[in-house]
N, C-alpha and C positions, 0 to 999 in steps of 0.2 A: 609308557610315554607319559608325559607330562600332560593335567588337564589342560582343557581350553586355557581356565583362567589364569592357571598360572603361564602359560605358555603368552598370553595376551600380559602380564604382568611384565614378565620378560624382554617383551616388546617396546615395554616403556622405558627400560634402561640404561640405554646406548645413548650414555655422554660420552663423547671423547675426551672432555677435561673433569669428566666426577671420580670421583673419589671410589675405585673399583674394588669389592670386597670377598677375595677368595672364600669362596665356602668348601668346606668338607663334605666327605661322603656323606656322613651322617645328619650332614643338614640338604644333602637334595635332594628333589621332592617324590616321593613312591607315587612311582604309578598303579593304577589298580590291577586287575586280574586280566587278560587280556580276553576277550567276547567276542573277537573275530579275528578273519589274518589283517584287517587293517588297523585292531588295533593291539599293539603286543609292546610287550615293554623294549626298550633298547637294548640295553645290556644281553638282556635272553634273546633276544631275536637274529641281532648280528656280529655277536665272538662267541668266543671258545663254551660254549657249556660245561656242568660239572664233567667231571673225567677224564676232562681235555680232548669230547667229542663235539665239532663242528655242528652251532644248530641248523633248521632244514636251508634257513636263508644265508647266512653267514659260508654257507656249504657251495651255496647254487652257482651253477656253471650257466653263463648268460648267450645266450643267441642276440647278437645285435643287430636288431633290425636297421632296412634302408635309410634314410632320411633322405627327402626331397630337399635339392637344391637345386632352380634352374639357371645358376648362373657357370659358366664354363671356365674352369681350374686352368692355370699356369702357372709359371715360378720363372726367375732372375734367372739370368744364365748363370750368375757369378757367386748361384746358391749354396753349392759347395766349397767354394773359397771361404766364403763369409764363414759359414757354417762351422771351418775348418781355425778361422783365427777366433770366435767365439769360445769355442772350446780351449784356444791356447788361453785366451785372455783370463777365463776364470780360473785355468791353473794357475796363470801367473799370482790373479787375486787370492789364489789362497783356499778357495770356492771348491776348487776339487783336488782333496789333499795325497791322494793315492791314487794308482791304475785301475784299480776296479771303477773308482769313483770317473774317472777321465774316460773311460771304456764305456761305463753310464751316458757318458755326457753325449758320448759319440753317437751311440745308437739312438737317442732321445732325439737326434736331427733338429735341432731347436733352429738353426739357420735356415734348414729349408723351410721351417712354417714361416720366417720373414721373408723369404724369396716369394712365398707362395702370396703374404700379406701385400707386399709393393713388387708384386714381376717387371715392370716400368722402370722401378727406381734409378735415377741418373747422378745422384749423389751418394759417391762411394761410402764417403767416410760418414754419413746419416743410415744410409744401412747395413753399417757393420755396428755402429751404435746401437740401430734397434734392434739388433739381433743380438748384442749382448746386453741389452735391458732386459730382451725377452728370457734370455739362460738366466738373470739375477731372479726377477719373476718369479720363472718355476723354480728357482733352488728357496727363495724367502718364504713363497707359500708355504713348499714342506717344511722349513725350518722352525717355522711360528707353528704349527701343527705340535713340532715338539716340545714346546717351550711349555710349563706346563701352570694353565691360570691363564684368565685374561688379566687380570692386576700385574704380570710379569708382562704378558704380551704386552699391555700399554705402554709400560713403561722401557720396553730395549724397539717399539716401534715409534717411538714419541724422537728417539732419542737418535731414529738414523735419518727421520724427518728433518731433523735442528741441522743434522752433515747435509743433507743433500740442499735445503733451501738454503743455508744459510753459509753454509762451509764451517756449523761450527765442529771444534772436537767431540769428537763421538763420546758417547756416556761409558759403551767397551769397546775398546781394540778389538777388530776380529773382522774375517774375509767381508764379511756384509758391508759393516761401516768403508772398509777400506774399498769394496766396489761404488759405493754410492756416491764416493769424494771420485773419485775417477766417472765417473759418469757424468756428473756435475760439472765436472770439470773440461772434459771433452764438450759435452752441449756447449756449453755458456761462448766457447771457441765457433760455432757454427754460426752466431750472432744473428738469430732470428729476434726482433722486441720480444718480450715480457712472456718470452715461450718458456722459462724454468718457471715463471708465477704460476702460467697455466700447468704447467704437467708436475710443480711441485703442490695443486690444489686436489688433482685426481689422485695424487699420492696420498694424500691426506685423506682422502676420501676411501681409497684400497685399508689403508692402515685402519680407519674407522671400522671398517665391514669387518676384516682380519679378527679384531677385540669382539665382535659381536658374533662371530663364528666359535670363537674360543669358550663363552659365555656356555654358548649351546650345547659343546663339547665336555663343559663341566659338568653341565646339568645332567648330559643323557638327555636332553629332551629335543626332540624335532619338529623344527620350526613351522609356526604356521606359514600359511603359503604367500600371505601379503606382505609380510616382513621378509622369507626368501627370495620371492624375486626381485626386490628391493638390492638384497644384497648381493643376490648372483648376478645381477647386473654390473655391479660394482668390483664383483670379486673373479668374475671370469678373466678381467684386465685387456678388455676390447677400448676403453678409453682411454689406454696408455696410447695404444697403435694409431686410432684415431690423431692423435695429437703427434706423431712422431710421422707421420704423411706430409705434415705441413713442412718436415726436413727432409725425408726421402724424396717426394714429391714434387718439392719447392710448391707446395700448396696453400696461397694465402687467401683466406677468406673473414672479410670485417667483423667484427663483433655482432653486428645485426644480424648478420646472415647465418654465423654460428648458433647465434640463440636463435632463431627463427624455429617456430612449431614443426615446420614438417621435416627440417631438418635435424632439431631436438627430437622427433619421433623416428628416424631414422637411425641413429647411432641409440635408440634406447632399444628397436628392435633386433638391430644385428649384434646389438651384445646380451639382450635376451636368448636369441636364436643359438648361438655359438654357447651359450652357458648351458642349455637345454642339452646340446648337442656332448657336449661333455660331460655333462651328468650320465646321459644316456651311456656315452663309449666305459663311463669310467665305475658304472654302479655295482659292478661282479665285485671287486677290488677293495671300493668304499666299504661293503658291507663286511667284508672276511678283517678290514682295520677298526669295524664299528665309528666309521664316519656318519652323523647324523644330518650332516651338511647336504643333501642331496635331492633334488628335485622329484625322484621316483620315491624315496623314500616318505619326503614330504604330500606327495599325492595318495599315496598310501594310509596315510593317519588323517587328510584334510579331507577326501572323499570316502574313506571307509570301503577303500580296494584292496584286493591282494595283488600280490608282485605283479602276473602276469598283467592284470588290467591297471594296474599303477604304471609299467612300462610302455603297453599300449596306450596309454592315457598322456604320456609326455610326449610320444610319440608325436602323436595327434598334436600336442598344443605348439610342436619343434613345425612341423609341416603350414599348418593353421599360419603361424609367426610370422613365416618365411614367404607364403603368400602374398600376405600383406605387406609386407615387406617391400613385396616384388613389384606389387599395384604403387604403392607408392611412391616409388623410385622414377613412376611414369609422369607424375603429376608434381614434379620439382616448381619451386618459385622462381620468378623472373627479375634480374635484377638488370644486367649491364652485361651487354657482350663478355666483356673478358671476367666480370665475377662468375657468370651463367658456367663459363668453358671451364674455369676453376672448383667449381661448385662440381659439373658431373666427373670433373676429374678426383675430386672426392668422393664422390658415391660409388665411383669403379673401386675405389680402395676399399669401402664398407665391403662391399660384395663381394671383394677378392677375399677378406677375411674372411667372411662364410665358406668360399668356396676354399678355399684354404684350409683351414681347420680339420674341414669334413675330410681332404685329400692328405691330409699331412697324419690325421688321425689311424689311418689306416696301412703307413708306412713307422710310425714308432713304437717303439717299446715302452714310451710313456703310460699306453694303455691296455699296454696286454700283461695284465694279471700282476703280480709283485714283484716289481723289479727287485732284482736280487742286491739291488748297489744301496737302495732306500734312499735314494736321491726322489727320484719321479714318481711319485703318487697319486697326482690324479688332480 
């Protein structure tokens, strides 16, 4: 692993417009000898060792524990339709080029986790939208996974930023750019005000974290914990869904009320909670790809635990979260009859994603071990 200080170096780096400078192996930084199981180097600890034998962690078969969530699961009646044109649409786009890959799509159920996100929803064509933002989503994470450098990540994510806010020509032809103009394009038709400003600034903000995840990936080094949840907040993609409520939903709420602290503290916990959440489902997985991105992993090297209490330890802080969460939810601000009705009619959306996630987590192949299509990883 990487020291503190450089890890805290690290920290400082994430410009979105600096000037990003691929480094080589040879220039990233050796960690020392490892002195306990929490603290071991990356490369050794979670791929292939010499021989091309699995080390003890990269190896380990994970038992997933419970997680508390007291709010009660549903989904859309119409989960499966959506579900079903999501999957046509990214064939169309290009997104899934062969039947393995379309076979992937299917069993991934990406439609049900947005039936599960808005079970309510009474505007058809808002939730077939977000259910194929949610399929672009997971296919762009893994695909910037591939990409290899953050200096490359910035720049083919800079550049599907300019299509989507902007409508301009993409930097490359290719299924991404060309779902992004089609999404763009569909929104802008729903005619909500300045709702592309908003959900083209949370994009801006995913692509930000995206380059600062890649960084880390370069390094081998795993992040300290103030700069991760920073970013897994941003990178789990619970503020897409947030803002896409306001179209399934027809859920309008003013500026004040948006920025308002308890309600800023709510959508930072439920997309804390849910990142927790899939760190947890997804850590068997992460480790056998030598993902460093990972909240268990990160507890690991910031409290100097091994697996088992690193696991139990995220555990605890997903539960803890989720609590607070819940207390919270009780003690909403008071505005105007019809913002008040509006307002809890968002926070049923927050907590439907929690409760979503956890139910939908347990029905896909997203999370169970290496998908064999390399689309869904985690």
């Amino acid at each position: 692993m990487a020291h503190r200080s450089e890890r805290v170096a690290l920290h400082n780096t994430s410009e979105w417009e600096a000037q990003v400078s691929p480094r080589s192996p040879r220039d990233t930084p050796q960690a020392p000898p490892p002195a306990n199981p929490g603290d071991v180097r990356v490369r050794e600890a979670y791929t292939e060792g010499p021989g091309g034998r699995m080390s003890p962690l990269a190896a380990r078969r994970v038992a997933i524990p419970d997680l508390y969530c007291p709010f009660d699961p549903a989904v859309h009646p119409e989960a499966a339709q959506v579900h079903a044109e999501s999957v046509a649409w990214a064939l169309a786009m290009g997104l899934a080029p062969d039947e393995k890959q379309v076979k992937a799509l299917h069993r991934a159920k990406v439609g049900w986790l947005v039936g599960r996100a808005f079970p309510i929803a009474d505007h058809m064509v808002a939730l077939q939208i977000a259910a194929d933002w949610t399929t672009l989503f997971c296919l762009i994470d893994n695909h910037i996974e591939s990409i290899r450098g953050p200096a490359l990540s910035h720049v083919y994510l800079k550049g599907l930023l300019n299509v989507f806010r902007e409508g301009a020509a993409p930097l490359i032809v290719d299924p991404f750019s060309q779902a992004f103009r089609d999404l763009r394009e569909r929104m802008l038709l729903v005619k909500v005000p300045a709702w592309i400003e908003r959900f083209g600034e949370q994009l801006e903000r995913l692509f930000r974290t995206f380059v600062d995840e890649a960084k880390y990936r370069q390094l081998e080094a795993v992040p300290e914990l103030v700069k991760y949840r920073k970013m897994r907040e941003v990178s789990v993609g619970l503020y897409f869904g947030f803002r896409l409520g306001e179209l399934t939903d027809r859920i309008s709420l003013p500026h004040h009320v948006r920025e308002h602290s308890v309600v800023r503290s709510l959508e930072s916990k439920a997309s804390y909670i849910v990142g927790l959440a899939n760190d947890i489902y997804t850590i068997e997985k992460e480790m056998a790809k030598g993902e460093v991105n990972n909240m268990v992993l990160v507890l690991m090297h910031e409290e100097n635990l091994n697996f088992e209490q690193a696991l139990a330890r995220a555990v605890e802080l997903h539960d803890a979260e989720t609590r607070e969460y819940s207390a919270l939810t009780l003690r909403l601000p008071s505005f105007s009859k019809e913002i008040d009705d509006d307002l809890r009619r968002y926070v049923d959306v927050l907590s439907s994603m929690i409760s979503g996630h956890r139910s939908w987590a347990t029905e896909t192949t997203r999370y169970r071990g290496l998908d064999d299509s390399g689309i869904f990883r985690g």
